[in-house]
DOLUM-833911 format. One record per residue (C-alpha): x, y, z; residue in three letters; residue number from 1. Coordinates in nm, 4 decimals, padded with zeros to 6 digits, m for minus. Last residue first. Layout:
BEGIN
         x         y         z    r    k
         X         Y         Z  ALA  NUM
...
***
This chain:
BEGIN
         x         y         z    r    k
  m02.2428   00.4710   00.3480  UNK  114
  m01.9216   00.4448   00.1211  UNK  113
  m01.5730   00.3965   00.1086  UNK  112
  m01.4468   00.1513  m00.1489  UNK  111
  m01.1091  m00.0261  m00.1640  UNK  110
  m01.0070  m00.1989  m00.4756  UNK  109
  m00.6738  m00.4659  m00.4449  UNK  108
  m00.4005  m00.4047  m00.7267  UNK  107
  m00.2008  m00.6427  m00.9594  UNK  106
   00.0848  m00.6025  m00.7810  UNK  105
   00.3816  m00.3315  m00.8800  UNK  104
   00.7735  m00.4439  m01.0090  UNK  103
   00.9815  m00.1251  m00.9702  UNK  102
   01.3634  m00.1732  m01.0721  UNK  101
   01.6774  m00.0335  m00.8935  UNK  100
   01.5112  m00.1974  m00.5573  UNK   99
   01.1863  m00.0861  m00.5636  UNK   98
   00.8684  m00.2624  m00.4840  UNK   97
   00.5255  m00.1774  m00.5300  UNK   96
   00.1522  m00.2686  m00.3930  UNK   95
  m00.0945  m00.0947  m00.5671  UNK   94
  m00.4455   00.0440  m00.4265  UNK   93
  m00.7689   00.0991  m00.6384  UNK   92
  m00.9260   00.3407  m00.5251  UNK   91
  m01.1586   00.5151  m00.2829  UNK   90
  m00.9735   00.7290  m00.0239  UNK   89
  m01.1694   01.0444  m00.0938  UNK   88
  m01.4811   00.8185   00.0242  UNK   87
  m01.3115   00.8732   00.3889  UNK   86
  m01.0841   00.6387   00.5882  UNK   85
  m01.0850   00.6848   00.9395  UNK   84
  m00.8029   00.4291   00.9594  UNK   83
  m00.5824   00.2509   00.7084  UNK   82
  m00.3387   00.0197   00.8034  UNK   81
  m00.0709  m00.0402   00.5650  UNK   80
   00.1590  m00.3351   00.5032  UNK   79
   00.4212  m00.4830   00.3924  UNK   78
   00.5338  m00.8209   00.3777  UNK   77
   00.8938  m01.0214   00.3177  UNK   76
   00.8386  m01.2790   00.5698  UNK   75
   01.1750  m01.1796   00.7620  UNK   74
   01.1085  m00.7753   00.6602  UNK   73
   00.8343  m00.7981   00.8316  UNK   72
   00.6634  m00.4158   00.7083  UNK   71
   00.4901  m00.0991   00.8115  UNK   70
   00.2521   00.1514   00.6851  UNK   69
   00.0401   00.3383   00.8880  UNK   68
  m00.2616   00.5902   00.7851  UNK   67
  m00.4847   00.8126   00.9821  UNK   66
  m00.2444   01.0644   01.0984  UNK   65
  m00.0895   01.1501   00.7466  UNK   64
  m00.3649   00.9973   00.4420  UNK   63
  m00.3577   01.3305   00.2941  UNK   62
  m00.0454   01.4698   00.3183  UNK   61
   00.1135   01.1215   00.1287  UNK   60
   00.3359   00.9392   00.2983  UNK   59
   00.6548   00.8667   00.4136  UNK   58
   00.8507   00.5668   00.6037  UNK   57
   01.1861   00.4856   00.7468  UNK   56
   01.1764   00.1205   00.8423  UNK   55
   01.5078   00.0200   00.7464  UNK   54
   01.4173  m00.1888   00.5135  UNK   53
   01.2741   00.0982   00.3147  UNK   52
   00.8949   00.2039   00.4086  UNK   51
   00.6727   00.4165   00.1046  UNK   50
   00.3052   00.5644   00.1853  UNK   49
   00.0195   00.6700  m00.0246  UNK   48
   00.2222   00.7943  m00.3740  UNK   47
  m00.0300   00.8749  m00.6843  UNK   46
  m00.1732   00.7164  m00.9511  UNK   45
  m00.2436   00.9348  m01.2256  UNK   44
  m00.6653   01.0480  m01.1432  UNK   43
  m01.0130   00.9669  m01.3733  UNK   42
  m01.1339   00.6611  m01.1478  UNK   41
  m00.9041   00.6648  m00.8519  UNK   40
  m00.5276   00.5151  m00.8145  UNK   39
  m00.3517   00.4282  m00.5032  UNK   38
   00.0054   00.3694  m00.4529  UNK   37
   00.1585   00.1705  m00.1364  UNK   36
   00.5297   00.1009  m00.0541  UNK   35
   00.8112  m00.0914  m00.0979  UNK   34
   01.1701   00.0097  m00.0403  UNK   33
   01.4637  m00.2169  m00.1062  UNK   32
   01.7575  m00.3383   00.0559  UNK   31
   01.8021  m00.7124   00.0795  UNK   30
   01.7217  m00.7402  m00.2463  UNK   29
   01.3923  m00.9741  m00.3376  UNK   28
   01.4520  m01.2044  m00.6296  UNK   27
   01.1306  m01.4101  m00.6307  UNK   26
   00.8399  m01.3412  m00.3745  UNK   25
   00.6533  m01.0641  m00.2143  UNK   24
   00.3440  m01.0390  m00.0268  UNK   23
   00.1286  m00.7299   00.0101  UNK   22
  m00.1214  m00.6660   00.2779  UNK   21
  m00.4450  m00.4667   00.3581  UNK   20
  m00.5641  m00.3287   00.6494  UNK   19
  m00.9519  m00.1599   00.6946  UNK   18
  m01.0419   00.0296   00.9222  UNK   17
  m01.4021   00.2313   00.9407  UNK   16
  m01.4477   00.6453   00.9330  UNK   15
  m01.6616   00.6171   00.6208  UNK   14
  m01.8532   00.2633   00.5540  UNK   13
  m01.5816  m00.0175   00.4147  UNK   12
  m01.5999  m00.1840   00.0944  UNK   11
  m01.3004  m00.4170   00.0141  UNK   10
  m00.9271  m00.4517   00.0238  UNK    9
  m00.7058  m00.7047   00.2584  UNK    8
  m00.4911  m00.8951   00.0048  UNK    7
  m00.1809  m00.7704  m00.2729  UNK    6
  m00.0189  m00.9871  m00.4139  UNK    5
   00.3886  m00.9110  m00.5503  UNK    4
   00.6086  m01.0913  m00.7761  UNK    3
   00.9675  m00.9935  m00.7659  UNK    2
   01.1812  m01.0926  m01.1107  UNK    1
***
């Protein structure tokens, strides 16, 4: 079993920062990926950004250039910075973790608005 909490989300004006953070306990694999997810009122949830151990990352079109995701392996974190976010990016965001099973936190709401 992994267990994953998310931190860091909130209510942010557009074009503000915000950075939130996901720690992860229990049976963690040495190789794994982890990664970000978002979900809006209405909309599937949807891929944000993914990082595997070794640090290659991907992400989403829409969040490219003002997103970052990145991870200490040693305290078993990950991460993602968010910059110039827009209302668009108003959710509620998912920490997961794959590593031939996907466990997922309990999410963390982030809300851009003026």
């Amino acid at each position: 079993q992994v267990q994953l909490v998310e931190s860091g989300g909130g209510l942010v004006q557009p074009g503000g920062s915000l950075r939130l953070s996901c720690a992860a306990s229990g049976s963690i694999f040495s190789i794994n990926v982890m990664g970000w997810y978002r979900q809006a009122p209405g909309k599937q949830r949807e891929l944000v950004a993914g990082i595997s151990t070794g640090g290659r990352t991907n992400y989403a079109d829409s969040v490219k250039g003002r997103f970052t995701i990145f991870r200490d392996n040693a305290k078993n974190m990950v991460y993602l910075q968010m910059n110039s976010l827009k209302p668009e990016d108003t959710a509620v965001y998912y920490c997961s973790y794959y590593a031939g099973k996907n466990y997922w936190g309990q999410g963390t709401q982030v809300t851009v608005s003026s």
